[in-house]
C-alpha positions as semicolon CSV with decimal commas, in nm:
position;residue;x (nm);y (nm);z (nm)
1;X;-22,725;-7,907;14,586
2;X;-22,544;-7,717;14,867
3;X;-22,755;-7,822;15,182
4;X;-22,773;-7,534;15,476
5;X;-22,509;-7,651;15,644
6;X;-22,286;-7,642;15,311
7;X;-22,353;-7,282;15,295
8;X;-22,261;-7,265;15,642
9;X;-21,953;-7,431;15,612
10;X;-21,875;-7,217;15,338
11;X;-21,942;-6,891;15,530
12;X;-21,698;-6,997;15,861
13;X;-21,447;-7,093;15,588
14;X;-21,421;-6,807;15,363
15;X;-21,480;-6,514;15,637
16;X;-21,126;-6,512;15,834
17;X;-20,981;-6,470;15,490
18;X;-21,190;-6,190;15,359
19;X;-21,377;-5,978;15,638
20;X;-21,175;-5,640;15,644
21;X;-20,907;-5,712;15,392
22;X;-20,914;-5,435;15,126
23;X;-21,079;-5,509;14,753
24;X;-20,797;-5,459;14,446
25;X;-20,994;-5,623;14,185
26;X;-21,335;-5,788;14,104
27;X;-21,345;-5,983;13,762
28;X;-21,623;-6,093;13,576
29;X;-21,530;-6,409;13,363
30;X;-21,923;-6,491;13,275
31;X;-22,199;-6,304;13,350
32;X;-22,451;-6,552;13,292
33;X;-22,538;-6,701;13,590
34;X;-22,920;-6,770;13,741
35;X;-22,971;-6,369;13,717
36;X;-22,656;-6,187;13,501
37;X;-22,338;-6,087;13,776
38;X;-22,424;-5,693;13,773
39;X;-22,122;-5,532;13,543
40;X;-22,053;-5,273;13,763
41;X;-21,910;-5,463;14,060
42;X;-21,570;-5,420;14,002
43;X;-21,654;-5,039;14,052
44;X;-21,866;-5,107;14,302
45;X;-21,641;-5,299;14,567
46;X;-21,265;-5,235;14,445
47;X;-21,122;-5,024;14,738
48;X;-21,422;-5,144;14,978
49;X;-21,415;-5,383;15,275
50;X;-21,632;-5,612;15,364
51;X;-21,731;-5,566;15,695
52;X;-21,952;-5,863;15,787
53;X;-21,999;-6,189;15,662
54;X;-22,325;-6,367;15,736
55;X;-22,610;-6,617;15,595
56;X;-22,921;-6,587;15,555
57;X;-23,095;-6,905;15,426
58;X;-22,879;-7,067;15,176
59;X;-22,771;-6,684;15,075
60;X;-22,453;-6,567;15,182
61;X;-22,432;-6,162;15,235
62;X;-22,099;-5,996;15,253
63;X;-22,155;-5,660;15,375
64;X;-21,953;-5,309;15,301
65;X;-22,006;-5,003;15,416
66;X;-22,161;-4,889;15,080
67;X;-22,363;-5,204;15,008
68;X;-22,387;-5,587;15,051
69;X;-22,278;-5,847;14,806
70;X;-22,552;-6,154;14,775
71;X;-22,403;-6,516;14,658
72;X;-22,600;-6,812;14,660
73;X;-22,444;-7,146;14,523
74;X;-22,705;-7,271;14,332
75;X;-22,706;-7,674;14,249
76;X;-22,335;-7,685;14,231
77;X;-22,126;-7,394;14,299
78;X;-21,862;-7,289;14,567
79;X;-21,624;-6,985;14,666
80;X;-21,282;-7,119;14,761
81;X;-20,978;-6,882;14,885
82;X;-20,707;-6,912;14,647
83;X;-20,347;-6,715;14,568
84;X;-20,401;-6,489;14,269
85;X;-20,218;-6,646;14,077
86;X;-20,364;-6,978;14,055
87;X;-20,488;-7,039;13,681
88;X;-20,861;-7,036;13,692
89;X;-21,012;-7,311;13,562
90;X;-21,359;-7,384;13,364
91;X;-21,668;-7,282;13,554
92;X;-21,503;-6,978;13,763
93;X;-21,710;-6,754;13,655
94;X;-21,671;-6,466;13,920
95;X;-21,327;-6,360;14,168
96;X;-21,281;-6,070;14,390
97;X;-20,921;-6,005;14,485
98;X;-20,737;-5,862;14,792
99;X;-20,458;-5,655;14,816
100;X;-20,312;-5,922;15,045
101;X;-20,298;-6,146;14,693
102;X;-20,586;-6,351;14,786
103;X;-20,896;-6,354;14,557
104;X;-21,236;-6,522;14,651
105;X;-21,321;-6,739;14,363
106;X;-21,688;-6,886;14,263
107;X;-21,703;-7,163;14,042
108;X;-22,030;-7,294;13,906
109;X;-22,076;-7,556;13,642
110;X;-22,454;-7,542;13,599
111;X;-22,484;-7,184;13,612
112;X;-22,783;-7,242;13,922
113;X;-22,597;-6,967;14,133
114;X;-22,628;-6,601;14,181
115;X;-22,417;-6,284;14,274
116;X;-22,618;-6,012;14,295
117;X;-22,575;-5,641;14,457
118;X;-22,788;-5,426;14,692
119;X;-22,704;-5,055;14,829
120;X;-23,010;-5,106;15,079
121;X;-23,109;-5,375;15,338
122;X;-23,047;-5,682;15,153
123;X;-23,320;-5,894;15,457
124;X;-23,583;-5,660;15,214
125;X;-23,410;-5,792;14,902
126;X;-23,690;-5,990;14,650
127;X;-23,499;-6,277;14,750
128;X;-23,494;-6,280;15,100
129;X;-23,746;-6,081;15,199
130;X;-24,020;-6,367;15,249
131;X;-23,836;-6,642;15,363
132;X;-23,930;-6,829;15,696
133;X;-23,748;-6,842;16,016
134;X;-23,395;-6,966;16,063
135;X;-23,389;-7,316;16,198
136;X;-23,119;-7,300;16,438
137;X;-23,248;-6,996;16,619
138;X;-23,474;-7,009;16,958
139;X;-23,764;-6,895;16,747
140;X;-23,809;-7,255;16,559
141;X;-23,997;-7,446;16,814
142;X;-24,257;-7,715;16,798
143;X;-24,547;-7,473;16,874
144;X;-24,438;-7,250;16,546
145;X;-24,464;-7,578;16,332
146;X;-24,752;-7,694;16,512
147;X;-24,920;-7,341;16,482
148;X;-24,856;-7,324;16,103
149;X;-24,939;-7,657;16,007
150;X;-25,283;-7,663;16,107
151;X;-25,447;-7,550;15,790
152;X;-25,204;-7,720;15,553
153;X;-25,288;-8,014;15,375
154;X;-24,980;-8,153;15,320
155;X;-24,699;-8,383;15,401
156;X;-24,462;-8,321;15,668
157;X;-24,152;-8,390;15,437
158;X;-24,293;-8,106;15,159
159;X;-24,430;-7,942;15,483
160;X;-24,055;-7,892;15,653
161;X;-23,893;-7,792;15,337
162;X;-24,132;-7,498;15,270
163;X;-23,902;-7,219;15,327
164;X;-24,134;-6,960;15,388
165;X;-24,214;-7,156;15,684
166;X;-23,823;-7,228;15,787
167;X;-23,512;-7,222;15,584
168;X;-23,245;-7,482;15,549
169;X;-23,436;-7,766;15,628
170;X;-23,317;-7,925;15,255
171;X;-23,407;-8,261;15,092
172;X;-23,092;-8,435;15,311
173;X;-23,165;-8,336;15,667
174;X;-23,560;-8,332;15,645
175;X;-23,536;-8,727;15,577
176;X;-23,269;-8,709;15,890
177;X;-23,448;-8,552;16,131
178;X;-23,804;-8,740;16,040
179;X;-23,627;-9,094;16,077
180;X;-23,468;-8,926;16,399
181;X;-23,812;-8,825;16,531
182;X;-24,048;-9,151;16,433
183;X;-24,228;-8,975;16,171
184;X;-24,345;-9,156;15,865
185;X;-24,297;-8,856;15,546
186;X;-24,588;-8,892;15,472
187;X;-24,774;-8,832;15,733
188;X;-25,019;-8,497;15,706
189;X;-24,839;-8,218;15,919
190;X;-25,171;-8,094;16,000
191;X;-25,242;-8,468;16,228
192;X;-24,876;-8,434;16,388
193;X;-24,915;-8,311;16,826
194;X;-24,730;-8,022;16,946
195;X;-24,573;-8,315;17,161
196;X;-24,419;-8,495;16,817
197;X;-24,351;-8,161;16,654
198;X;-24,130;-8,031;16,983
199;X;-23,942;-8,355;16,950
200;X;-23,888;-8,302;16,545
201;X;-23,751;-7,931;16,605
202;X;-23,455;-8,125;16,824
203;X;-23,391;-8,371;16,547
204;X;-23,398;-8,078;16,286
205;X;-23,140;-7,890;16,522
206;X;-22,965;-8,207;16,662
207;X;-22,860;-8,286;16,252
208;X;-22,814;-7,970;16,131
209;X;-22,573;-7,844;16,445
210;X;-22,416;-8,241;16,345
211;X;-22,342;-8,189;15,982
212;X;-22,212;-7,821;16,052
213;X;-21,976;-7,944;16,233
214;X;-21,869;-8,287;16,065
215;X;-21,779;-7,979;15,762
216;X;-22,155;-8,052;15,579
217;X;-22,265;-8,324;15,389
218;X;-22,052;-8,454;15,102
219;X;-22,205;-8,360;14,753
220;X;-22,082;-8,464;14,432
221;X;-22,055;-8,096;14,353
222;X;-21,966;-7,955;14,681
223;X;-21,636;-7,929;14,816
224;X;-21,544;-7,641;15,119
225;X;-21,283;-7,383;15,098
226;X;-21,009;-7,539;15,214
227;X;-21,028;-7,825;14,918
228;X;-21,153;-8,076;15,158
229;X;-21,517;-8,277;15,144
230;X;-21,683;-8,322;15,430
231;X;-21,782;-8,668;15,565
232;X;-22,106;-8,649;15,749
233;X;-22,272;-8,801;15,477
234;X;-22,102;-9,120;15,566
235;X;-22,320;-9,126;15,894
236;X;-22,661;-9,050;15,722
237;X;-22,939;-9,255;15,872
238;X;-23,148;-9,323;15,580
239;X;-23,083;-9,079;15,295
240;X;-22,940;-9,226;15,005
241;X;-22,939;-9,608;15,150
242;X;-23,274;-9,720;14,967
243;X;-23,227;-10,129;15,000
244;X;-22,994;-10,076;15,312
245;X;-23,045;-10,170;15,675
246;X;-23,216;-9,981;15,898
247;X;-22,937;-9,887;16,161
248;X;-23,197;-9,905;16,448
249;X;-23,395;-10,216;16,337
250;X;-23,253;-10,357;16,040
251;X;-23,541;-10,345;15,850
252;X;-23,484;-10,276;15,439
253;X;-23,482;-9,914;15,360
254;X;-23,740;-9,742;15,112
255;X;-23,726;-9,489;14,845
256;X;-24,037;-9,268;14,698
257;X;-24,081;-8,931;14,545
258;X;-24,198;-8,669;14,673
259;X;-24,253;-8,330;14,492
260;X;-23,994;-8,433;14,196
261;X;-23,756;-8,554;14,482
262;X;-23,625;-8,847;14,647
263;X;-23,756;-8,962;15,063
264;X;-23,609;-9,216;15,232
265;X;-23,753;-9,335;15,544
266;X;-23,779;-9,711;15,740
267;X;-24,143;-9,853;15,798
268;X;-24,081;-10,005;16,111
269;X;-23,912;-9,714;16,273
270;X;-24,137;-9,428;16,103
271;X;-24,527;-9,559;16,128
């Protein structure tokens, strides 16, 4: 699944091509995505600009002046910029295209994504309207984690990837930033110090602000706009290398589920 700084990646790729170059077209190929692609988008944006490209979460919003376009990726989708011309191929489901003869293309094989459309403030959008702070902005700190977790009786891993507590922080980079700070996942967040928790918000920044700019992690499904993986997953820590050697110590290591997904974590280095 696109990761936050997937989305990200996608977002500084796709907005020099498409911010304030005029809409000719928008075609529909399959409306059946997560929620049904509104029918009335090609009305909608042909002739509009957008204005402003930004994230929110894993949701991109591309802004007009008469409403804002909401994509999210889902478990396996991306928007590539393409000539017009270029065939589409199984799984584009959705394309808006410029008069320069560029078209913005999302392709999604299971469907997991959304494009949805909003004529008010899309931050008060069902979607996005309860979602927790960004974690690359000054307001994540340790206090706000420590604050929060006080009354929670739950793992830090589960804990971290609430995102009505802080977006972004995905399966991928929580197990990153834990090994980073000496946490164990399973650890209670409500028995982690303010001290521990200030040094987990640099780890959470440290790897996200790492894998933005290594192009985000490499996915099976995920590949940027310009056709090219990315290759910070090739310098993950512990996720995915259950049997492996600890980098720091050497130490084998382990695997176990968590809330239907996969932790990875070393004993030695995370008590």
């Amino acid at each position: 699944m696109p990761e936050l700084p997937e989305v990200e990646t996608t977002l500084r790729g796709i907005a020099p091509f498409i911010k304030d170059q005029k809409i000719k077209q928008v075609i529909i190929r399959d409306h059946r995505l997560r929620w049904p692609i509104p029918r009335h988008l090609d009305k909608s944006l042909s002739g509009n600009t957008f204005i402003d490209i930004q994230r929110r979460a894993k949701y991109l919003l591309l802004q007009t002046s008469s409403g804002t376009l909401i994509i999210h990726l889902g478990m396996s989708g991306n928007l590539r910029i393409l000539p017009k011309t270029e065939a589409p191929i199984k799984h584009d489901h959705f394309e808006i295209i410029f008069e320069n003869n560029k078209c913005l293309r999302f392709h999604d094989p299971r469907r997991f994504g959304c494009v949805l459309w909003t004529k008010t403030d899309p931050m008060k959008h069902k979607l996005l309207s309860t979602l927790g702070i960004e974690p690359l902005e000054s307001l994540l700190t340790g206090e706000y984690l420590h604050k929060h977790s006080r009354n929670r009786k739950i793992a830090i891993k589960p804990f971290l990837m609430n995102s009505k507590i802080v977006v972004g922080v995905g399966n991928i980079y929580a197990s990153e930033a834990l090994f980073l700070a000496k946490i164990h996942p399973l650890v209670m967040a409500n028995k982690i110090s303010l001290q521990r928790y200030n040094l987990l918000v640099e780890k959470i920044k440290n790897v996200l602000h790492s894998a933005i700019e290594q192009g985000g992690t490499t996915l099976r499904d995920f590949v940027s706009s310009e056709g090219k993986p990315g290759y910070f997953q090739q310098k993950l820590n512990v996720y995915g290398r259950e049997g492996e050697a600890c980098v720091t110590c050497k130490k084998t290591i382990k695997q176990i589920r968590q809330g239907q997904r996969s932790t990875y974590y070393c004993s030695k280095c995370q008590k």
